[in-house]
KOLSE-422376 format. One line per field, with one value per residue (C-alpha): residue number from 1; residue in one letter; chain; x, y, z. Coordinates in nm, 4 decimals, padded with zeros to 6 digits. Layout:
BEGIN
k [NUM:...]
r [A:...]
c [A:...]
east [X:...]
north [Y:...]
up [Z:...]
***
This chain:
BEGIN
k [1:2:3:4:5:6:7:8:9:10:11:12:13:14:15:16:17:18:19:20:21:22:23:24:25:26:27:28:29:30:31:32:33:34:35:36:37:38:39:40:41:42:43:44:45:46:47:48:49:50:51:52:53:54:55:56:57:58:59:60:61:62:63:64:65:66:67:68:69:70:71:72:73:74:75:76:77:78:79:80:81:82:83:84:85:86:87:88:89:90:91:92:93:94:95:96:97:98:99:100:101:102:103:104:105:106:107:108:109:110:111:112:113:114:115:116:117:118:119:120:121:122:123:124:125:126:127:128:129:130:131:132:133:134:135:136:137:138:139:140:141:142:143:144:145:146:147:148:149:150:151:152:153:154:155:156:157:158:159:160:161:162:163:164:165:166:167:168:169:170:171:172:173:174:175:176:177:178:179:180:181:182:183:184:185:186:187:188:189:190:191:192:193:194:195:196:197:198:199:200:201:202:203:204:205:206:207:208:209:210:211:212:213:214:215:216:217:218:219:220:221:222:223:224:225:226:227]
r [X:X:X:X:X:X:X:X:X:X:X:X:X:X:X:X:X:X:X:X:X:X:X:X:X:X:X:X:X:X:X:X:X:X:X:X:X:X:X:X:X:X:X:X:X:X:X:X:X:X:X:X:X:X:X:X:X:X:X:X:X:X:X:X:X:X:X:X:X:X:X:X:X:X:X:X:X:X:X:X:X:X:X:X:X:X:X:X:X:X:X:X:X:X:X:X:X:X:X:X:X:X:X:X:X:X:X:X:X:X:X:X:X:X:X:X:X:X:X:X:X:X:X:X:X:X:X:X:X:X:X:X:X:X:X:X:X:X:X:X:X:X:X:X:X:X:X:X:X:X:X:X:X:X:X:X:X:X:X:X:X:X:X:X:X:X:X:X:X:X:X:X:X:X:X:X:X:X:X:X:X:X:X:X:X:X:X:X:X:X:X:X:X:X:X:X:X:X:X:X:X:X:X:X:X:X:X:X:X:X:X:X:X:X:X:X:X:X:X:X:X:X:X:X:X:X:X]
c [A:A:A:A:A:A:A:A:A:A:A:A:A:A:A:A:A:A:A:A:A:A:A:A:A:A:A:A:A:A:A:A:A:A:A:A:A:A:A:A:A:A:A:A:A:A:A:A:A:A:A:A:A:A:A:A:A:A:A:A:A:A:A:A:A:A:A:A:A:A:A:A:A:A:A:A:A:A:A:A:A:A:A:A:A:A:A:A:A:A:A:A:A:A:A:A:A:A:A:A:A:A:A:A:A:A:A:A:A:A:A:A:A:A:A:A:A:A:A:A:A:A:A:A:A:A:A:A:A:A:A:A:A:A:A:A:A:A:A:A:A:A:A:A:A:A:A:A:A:A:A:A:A:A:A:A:A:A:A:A:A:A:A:A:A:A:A:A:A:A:A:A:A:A:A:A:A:A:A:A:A:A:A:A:A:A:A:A:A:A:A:A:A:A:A:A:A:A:A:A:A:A:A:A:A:A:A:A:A:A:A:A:A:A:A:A:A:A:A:A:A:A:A:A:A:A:A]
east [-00.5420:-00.7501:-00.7444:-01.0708:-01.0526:-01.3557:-01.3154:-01.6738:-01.6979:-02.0595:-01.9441:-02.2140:-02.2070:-01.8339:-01.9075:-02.1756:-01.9966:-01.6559:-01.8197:-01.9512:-01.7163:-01.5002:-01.7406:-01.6830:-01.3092:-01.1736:-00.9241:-01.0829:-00.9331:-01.1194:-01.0716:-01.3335:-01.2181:-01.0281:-00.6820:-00.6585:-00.8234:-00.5653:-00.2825:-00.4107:-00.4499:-00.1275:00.0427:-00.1530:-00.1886:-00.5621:-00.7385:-01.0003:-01.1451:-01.4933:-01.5143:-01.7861:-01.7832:-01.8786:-01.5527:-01.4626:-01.1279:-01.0603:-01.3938:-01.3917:-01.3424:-01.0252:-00.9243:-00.9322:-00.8594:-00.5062:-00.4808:-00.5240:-00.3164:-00.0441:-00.0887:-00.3059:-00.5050:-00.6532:-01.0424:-01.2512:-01.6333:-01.8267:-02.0478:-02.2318:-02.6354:-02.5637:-02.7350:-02.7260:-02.5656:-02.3795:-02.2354:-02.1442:-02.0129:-01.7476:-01.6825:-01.6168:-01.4197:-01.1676:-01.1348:-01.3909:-01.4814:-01.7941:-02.0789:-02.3178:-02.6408:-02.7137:-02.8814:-02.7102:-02.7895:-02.5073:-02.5162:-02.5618:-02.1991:-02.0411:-02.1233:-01.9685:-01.6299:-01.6244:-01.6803:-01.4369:-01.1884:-01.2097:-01.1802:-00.8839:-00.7077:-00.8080:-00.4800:-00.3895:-00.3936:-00.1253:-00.2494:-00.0828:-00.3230:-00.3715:-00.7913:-00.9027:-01.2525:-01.2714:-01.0193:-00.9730:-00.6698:-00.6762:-00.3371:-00.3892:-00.0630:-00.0202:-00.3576:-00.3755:-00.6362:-00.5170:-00.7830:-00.6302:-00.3158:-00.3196:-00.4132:-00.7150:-00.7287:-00.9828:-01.0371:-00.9678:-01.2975:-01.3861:-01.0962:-01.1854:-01.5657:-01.4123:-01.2200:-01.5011:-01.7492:-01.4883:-01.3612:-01.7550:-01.6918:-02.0055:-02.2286:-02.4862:-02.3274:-02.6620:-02.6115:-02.5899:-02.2856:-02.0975:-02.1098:-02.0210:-01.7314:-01.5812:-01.7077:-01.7513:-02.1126:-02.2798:-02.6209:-02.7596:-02.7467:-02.6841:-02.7416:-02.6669:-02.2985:-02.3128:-02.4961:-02.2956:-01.9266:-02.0767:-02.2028:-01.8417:-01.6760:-01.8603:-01.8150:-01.4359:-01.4101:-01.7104:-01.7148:-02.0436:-02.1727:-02.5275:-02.5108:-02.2796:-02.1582:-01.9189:-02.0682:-02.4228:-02.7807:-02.9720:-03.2956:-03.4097:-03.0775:-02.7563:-02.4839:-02.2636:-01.9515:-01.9773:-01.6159]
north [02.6922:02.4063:02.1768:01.9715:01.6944:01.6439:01.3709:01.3379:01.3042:01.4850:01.8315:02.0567:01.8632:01.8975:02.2981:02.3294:02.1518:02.3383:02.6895:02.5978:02.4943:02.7950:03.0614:02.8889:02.9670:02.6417:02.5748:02.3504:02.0515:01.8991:01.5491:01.4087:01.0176:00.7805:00.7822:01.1731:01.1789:00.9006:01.1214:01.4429:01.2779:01.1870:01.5082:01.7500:01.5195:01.6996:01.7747:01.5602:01.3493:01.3948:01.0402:00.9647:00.6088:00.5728:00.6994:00.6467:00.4896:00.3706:00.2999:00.5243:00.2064:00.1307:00.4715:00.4482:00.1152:00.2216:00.5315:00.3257:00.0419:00.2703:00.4348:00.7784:00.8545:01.1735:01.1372:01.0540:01.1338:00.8804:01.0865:00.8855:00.7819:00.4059:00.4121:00.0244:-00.1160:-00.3192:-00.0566:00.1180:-00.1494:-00.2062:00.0954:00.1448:-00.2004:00.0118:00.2726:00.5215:00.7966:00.9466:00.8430:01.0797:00.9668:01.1725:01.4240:01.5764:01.9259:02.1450:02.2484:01.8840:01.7781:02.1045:01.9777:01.6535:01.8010:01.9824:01.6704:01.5242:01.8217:01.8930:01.5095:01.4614:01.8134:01.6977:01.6454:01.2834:01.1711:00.9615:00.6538:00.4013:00.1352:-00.1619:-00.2638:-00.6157:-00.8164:-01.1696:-01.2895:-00.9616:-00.7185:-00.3587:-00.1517:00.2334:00.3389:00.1371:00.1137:-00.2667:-00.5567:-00.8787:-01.1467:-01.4880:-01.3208:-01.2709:-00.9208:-00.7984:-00.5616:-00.2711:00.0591:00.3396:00.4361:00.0516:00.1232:00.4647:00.2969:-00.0352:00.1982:00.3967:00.1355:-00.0609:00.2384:00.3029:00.0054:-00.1151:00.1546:00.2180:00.4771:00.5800:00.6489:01.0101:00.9737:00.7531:00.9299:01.3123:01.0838:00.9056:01.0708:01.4535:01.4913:01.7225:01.6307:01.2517:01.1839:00.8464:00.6458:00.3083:00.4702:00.3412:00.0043:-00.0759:-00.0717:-00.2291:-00.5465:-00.5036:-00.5274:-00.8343:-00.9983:-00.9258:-01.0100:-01.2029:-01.6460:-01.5904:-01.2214:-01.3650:-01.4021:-01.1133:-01.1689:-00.8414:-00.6062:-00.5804:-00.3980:-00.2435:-00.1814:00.1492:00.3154:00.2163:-00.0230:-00.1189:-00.3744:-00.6985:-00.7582]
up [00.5749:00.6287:00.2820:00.1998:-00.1376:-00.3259:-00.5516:-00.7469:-01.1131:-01.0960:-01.1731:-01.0632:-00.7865:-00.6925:-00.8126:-00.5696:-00.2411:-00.3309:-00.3162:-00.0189:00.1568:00.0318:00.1512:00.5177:00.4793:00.3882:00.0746:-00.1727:-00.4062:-00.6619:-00.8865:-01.1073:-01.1433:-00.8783:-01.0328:-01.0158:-00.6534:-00.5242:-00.6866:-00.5116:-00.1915:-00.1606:-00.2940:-00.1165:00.1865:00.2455:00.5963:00.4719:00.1872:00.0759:-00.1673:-00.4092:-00.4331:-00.8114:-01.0046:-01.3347:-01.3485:-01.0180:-00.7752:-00.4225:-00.2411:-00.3861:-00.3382:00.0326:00.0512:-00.1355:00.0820:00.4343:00.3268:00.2404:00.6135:00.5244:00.7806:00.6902:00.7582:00.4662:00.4438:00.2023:-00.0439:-00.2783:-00.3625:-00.2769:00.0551:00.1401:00.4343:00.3015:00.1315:00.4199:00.5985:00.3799:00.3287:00.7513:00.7103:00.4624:00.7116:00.5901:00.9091:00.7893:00.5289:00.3753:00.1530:-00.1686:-00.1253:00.1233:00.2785:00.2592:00.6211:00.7415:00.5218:00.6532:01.0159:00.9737:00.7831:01.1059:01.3383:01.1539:01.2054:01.5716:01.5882:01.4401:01.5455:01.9170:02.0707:02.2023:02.5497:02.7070:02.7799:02.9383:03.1344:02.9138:02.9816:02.9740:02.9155:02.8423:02.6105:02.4536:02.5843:02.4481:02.4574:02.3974:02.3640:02.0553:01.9868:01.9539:02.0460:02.0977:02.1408:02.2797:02.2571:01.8718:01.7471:01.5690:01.3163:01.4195:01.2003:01.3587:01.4811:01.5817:01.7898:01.9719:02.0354:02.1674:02.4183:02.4941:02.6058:02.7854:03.0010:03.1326:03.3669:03.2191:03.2037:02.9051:02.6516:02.4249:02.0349:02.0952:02.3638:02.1468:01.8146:02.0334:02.1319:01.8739:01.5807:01.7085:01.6382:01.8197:01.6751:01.6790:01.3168:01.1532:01.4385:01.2177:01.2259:01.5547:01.5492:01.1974:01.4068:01.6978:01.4469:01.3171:01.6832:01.7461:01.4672:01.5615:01.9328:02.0017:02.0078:01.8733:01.7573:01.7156:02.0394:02.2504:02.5773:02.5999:02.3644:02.5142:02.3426:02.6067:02.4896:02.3502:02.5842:02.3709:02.4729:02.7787:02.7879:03.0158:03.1201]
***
């Protein structure tokens, strides 16, 4: 059976997202402060995380930070009522796959657990051809950027949207294409998902990310890669 972690200290909220998620058929964990979540992640080694970020004990973004640096890669969803950017850019820089807003609609998080799911359950294709634009060399089968022959760090899902503009030969890709592809979405929501790891790519891989030569805007239509 499918195993989902909820770690949120709010208890009726935790109550509420666990029966949920129950009634669809999944089996539910549940941790109320970041040192008991951590624990349970890596004993019950979940499907996926759902991860307030404002834990007492130990803060959600230590949490995943811990769990990616120690090679986890279960997808996490972000849960929490700090709805800044910058908060969610750091927490896509630890390697988070998903972040929700409080108040969330129940059928809106069950969609994404699912995205994230058939995402990660989707089986892996061989790929062998390395791809190439500028400076920057990207090598699927170990799933590593160099950039002047040194290698970048990219998240996981940096890396799967880096690959997916680059092998359109440089045609657009819209929001909607890219988050049905890398994320699983099936509906266009959270479009600054998008733009928020493109502004992270650039700053990665571009001389100057004010001012992109690669990783192109097309107005109002999405983005396209200039090789």
């Amino acid at each position: 059976m499918t195993q989902i972690l909820i770690v949120e200290d709010n208890a009726d909220l935790a109550f509420g997202l666990s029966t949920s998620l129950e009634v669809e058929g999944y089996e539910v964990a549940v941790a109320n402060d970041g040192p008991t979540g951590l624990t349970a992640a890596r004993d019950r080694n979940p499907d996926v995380i759902i991860l307030d970020l404002m834990l007492p004990g130990l803060d959600g973004y230590r949490v995943l930070r811990t769990l990616r640096e120690e090679g986890r890669e279960m997808p996490v969803l972000i849960l929490t009522a700090r709805g800044e950017e910058a908060d969610k850019v750091l927490g896509f820089r630890l390697g988070a796959d998903d972040y929700v807003t409080k108040p969330v609609g129940v059928l809106e998080l069950l969609a994404r657990v699912n995205a994230l799911l058939r995402r990660a359950r989707a089986p892996e294709k061989k790929e062998t051809a390395n791809e190439k634009f500028g400076s920057v060399e990207i090598i699927p089968s170990s799933r590593t950027v160099l950039r002047n022959g040194s290698q970048v760090a990219l998240t996981p899902k940096e890396f799967d949207l880096l690959l997916a503009l680059v092998r359109r030969r440089g045609a657009v890709a819209s929001r909607f294409e890219l988050l049905k592809e890398v994320w699983g979405h099936r509906t266009a929501v959270m479009t600054r998902t998008v733009d928020i790891h493109i502004r992270e790519l650039r700053r990665k891989l571009e001389d100057n990310p004010a001012e992109p030569r690669h990783i192109l805007t097309v107005w109002k239509a999405g983005y396209r890669l200039e090789a």
